[in-house]
C-alpha positions, 0 to 999 in steps of 0.5 A: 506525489505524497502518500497519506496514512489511514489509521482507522476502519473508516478511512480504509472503507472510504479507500477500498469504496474509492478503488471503483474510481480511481486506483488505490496503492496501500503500502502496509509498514512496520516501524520497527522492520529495517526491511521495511524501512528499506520497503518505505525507502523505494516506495518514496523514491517512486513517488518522488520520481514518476508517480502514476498520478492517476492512483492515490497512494497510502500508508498503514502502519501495521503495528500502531494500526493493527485493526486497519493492517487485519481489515485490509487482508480479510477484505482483499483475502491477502495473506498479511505480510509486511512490508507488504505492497498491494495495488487495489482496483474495483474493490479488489487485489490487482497486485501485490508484493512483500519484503525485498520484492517492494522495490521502485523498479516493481512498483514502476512496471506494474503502476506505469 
């Protein structure tokens, strides 16, 4: 399984509308955070193990897509964090997790 990056207003409305159907998993990163990275790292290791095939996956760029990163917590009404993970279903905040919480282990028990 692969996530997709989003970097504009558009493709995080088509998401957040697709969440009535289908689960939708938002990984918002920052290039320049090494606790991101390791964020990123265990969000690809649960991807590349035992994916839920039944959510579409996600990446946002916090800083080069700012406007996206700003959209998603006013829309959701989730404080912004990053790394931050959060799980959207119906249009709304399901779960979430930020900095050393996004681990595989996490991300398994609440997606699998």
């Amino acid at each position: 399984m692969q996530w997709n990056e989003i970097t504009t207003l558009e493709e995080w409305d088509a998401i957040l509308n697709k969440s009535s159907e289908r689960g939708q998993v938002i990984l918002k990163h920052s290039t320049t955070c090494p606790v991101s990275a390791n964020a990123l790292a265990e969000f690809e290791a649960y991807l590349a193990k035992t994916a839920n095939g039944e959510v579409d996956y996600t990446l946002v760029k916090v800083i080069e897509s700012r406007p996206v990163s700003n959209k998603i917590a006013e829309d959701l009404n989730v404080k912004h964090e990053s790394p931050q993970i959060i799980y959207v279903k119906d249009k709304s905040k399901y779960w979430t997790a930020s900095h050393w919480a996004v681990t595989t282990e996490h991300i398994s028990a609440v997606l699998d």
